[in-house]
N, C-alpha and C positions, 0 to 999 in steps of 0.2 A: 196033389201039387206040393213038394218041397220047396221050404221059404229057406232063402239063402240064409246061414249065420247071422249075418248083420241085422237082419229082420227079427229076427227073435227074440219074442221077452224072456222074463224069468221066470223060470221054475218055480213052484209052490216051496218047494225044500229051500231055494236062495233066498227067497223071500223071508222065510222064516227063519231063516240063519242069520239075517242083517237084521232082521228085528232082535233076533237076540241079544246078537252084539251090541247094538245101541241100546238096549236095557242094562245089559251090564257095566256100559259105559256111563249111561245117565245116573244109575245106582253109586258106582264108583264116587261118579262125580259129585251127587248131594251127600255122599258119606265124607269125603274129600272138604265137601262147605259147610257140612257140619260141624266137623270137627276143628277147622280152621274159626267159625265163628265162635266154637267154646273156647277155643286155646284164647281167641281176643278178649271174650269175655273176662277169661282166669286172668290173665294179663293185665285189664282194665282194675279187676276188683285187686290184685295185687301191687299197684302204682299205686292206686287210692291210700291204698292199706301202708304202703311204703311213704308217703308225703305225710300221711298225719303223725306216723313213727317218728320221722324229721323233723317235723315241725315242732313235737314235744320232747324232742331231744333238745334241739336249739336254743329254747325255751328254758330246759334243766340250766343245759351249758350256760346260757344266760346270767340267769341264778348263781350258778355256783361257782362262776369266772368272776362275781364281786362280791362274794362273801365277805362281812366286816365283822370285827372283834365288839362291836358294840351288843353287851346282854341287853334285856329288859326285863319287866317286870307283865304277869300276866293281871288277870282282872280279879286277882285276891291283894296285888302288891305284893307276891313271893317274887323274887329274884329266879329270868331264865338264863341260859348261859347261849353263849351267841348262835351258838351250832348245837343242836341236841338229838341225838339219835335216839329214837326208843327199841326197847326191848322187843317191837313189832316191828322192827328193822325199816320203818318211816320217819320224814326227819322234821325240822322245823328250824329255821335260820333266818341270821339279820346279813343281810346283802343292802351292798352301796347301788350309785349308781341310779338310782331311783330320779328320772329325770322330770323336771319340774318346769315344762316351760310356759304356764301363766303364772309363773310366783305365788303361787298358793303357798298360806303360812304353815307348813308342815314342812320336816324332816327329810333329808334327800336317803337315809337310809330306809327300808322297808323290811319287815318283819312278813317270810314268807313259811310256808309249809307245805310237805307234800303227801298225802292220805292216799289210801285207798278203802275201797269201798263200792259193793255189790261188783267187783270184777272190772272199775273204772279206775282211774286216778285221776284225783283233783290236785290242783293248786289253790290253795288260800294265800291269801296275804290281808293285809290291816292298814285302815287310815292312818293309826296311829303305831309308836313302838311301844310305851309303856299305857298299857292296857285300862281302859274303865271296864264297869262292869255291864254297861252297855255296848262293848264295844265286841263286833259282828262281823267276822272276816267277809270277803267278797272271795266267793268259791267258783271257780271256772273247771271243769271237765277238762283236761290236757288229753284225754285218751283211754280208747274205749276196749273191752274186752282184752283185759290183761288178765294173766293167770298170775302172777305173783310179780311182785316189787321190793326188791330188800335195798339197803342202800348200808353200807362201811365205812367206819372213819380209818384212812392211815395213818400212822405215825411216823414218826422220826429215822423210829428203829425198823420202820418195814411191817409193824405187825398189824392185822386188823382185828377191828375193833366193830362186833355188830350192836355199838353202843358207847352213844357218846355224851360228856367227859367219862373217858375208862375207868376213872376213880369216883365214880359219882358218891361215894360216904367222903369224901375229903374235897366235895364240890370243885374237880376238877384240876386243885393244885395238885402239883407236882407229877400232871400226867407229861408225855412227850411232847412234843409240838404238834399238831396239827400238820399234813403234810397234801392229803389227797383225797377227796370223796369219790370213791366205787358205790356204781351203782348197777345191778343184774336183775334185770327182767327179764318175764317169760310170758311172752305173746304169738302168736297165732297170725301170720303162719311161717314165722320166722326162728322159733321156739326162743334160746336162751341168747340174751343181746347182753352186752356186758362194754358198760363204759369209766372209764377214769377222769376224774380232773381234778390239777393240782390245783393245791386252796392258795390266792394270792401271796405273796409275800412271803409267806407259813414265815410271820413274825416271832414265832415263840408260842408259851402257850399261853392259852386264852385263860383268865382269871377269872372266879364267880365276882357276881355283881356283890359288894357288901352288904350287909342286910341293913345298915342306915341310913344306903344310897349315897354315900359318902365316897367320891372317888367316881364318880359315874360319868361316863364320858355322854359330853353331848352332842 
């Protein structure tokens, strides 16, 4: 007895042909969600990685949009000069703005600096400006897994300077004005970021402190 068409199963071969296809396609598909959950992943860990870059940017900017002309004095009593770039192209500055809202008796300017260290940068800053020999910055991590941190004074004339006052045997007289602090880092996984900001006012140039404290702004 022949079963009409419409009665008839499948073949062992159709069978096995749609089982195929549906592995290929199920295969497809966890390769397909695989790969969509690492791309979120990367995504994820690169947003993370991009807001704390921001947020320690914001932070520099902070810093270096109220730079003030006021030196100090560190915990020997040697005269620093307001802005100082060292020869490890990290810096150390007195910035305004330092806001005081319980009237605590202390100075609205703050003595701040930026280190690196074991592949980190920190921010310091100080209670005080003119230094005792007790006196212990409060150190905060700004940012983690940097490969290098250099920062530049501009001048007047356009030139930079990976060190600041340029004249440092003539304690910073008769260098240009002050103009702009450049600053280029190299982090992961963004490689080399490279930012500018002009120093307020760029009043002129910044003088050393005297060495009898005579002339010392408060």
């Amino acid at each position: 007895m022949v079963l009409p068409r419409s009665a008839r199963g499948f073949t062992l071969v159709e069978v096995l042909v749609a089982l195929a296809v549906f592995a290929v396609v199920g295969l497809m598909s966890a390769q397909l969600m695989s790969r969509t959950l690492a791309n979120h992943e990367v995504l994820g860990e690169r947003s993370a990685r991009l807001a704390e870059v921001q947020r320690a940017m914001l932070i520099l900017k902070r810093d270096l949009m109220q730079i003030s002309d006021r030196p100090v004095r560190d915990l020997f009593g040697d005269p620093l000069e307001p802005v100082m770039i060292g020869s490890d192209g990290l810096m150390e500055f007195s910035r305004g703005g330092w806001r005081n809202p319980l009237n605590s008796h202390r100075a609205e300017v703050q003595r701040v600096a930026y280190r690196m260290h074991d592949h980190h940068l920190y921010r310091a800053w100080w209670a005080v400006l003119d230094r005792a020999q007790d006196s212990e910055p409060v150190v905060q991590r700004l940012l983690s897994d940097v490969d290098q941190v250099e920062f530049f004074a501009l001048d007047a004339n356009g030139d930079e300077h990976g060190f600041w006052p340029a004249r440092l045997g003539l304690g910073g007289q008769g260098d240009p004005a002050l103009r702009a602090i450049i600053m280029r880092m190299e982090c992961e996984p963004f490689g080399i970021v490279e930012r500018i900001w002009p120093v307020p006012g760029s009043r002129g140039t910044w003088l050393a402190m005297p060495a009898n404290g005579e002339g010392e702004e408060a």
